[in-house]
Every structure is written in structure tokens, then in C-alpha cells.
N, C-alpha and C positions, 0 to 999 in steps of 0.2 A: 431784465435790463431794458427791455424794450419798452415798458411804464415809465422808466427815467428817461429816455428817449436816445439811446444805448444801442446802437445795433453791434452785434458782435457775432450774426451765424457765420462770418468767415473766419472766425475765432476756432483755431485748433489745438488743443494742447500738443505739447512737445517734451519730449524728457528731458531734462538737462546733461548735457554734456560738461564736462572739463573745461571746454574750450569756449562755450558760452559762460559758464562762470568767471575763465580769466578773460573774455573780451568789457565785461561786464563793472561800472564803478562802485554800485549800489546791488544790491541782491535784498529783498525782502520776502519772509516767508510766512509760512501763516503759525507754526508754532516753534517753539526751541528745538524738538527733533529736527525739524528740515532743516534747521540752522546747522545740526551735525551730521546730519546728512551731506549738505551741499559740501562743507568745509571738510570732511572727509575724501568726497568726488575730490576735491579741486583745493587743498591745503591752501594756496597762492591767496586765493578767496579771503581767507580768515581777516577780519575788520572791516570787511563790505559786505558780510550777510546778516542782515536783524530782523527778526520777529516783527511783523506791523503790531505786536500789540506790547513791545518792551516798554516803551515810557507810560504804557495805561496800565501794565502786567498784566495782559490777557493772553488767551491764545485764541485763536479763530478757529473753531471747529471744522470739519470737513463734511460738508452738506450732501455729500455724493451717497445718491440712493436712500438721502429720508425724505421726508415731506418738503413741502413747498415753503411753511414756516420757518427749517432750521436753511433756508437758501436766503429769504428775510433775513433773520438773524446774523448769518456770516457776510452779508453784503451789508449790514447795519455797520458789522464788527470794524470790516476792511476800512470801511467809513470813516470810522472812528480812528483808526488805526494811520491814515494817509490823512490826518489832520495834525496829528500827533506828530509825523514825520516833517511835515511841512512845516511846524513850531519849531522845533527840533534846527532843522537846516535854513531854520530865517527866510521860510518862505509862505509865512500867513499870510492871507487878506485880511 
């Protein structure tokens, strides 16, 4: 992240709670499990959680513990993916 000029070492992940899904208008995840995942945590959810890759039909693999390549590729994916969203909700440049 820090080659795109991205600082994010106070970046910590967090689990998702319930209660962050119902504070929540948008929820995106990286494949259709997390989607039933999240929407099981938190029913209320259901119509505000989608896949970043639903309108390209992809999923975004999970780069945790491979090489440095499939971290390339899923930040390519995501890319693609929050372009897609932005089409989507009329908010291209």
C-alpha cells in the first residue's frame, strides 16, 4: 500500500460484530461466503452486504500467508471491484 502512497500501519483488523453490521448502510465483502456469513451474524444486514466482485462475478481471494504476488492480485481484484461499485451507485469519474 505504501507504493500507492497508502499508509495504513494503524490499520487493525477487527471481527465483525452484529452491531457494526446494523450500524452499517453498505457492507462489502470479498466473496459470497462472507456475504453469508455477515448476513447470518446480523439477519437485519440482508440487502447491504455484496461481494466487491458481484457485478464483474468474481471473488477476491484471500492473500493471507501466500506470496507477495496473490497480495498484487487481490488489491488489483478490490480495484476492480470498488470501480464496479462506484458504476453501480452513480458515482464514476
Amino acid at each position: 500500500m505504501l507504493e500507492r502512497g497508502i499508509d495504513i500501519s494503524d490499520h487493525r483488523a477487527r471481527q465483525l460484530t452484529a452491531q457494526m453490521a446494523h450500524d452499517f448502510e453498505l457492507i462489502l465483502v470479498m466473496e459470497g461466503g462472507h456475504q453469508r456469513a455477515v448476513e447470518s451474524l446480523a439477519p437485519s444486514a440482508r440487502g447491504r452486504v455484496f461481494p466487491l466482485g458481484k457485478w464483474g462475478r468474481f471473488d477476491v481471494p484471500d492473500p493471507y500467508r501466500r506470496p507477495r504476488e496473490a497480495f498484487v492480485e487481490a488489491l488489483e481484484l478490490i480495484e476492480r471491484g470498488l470501480v464496479d461499485v462506484e458504476k453501480r451507485m452513480g458515482l464514476a469519474r
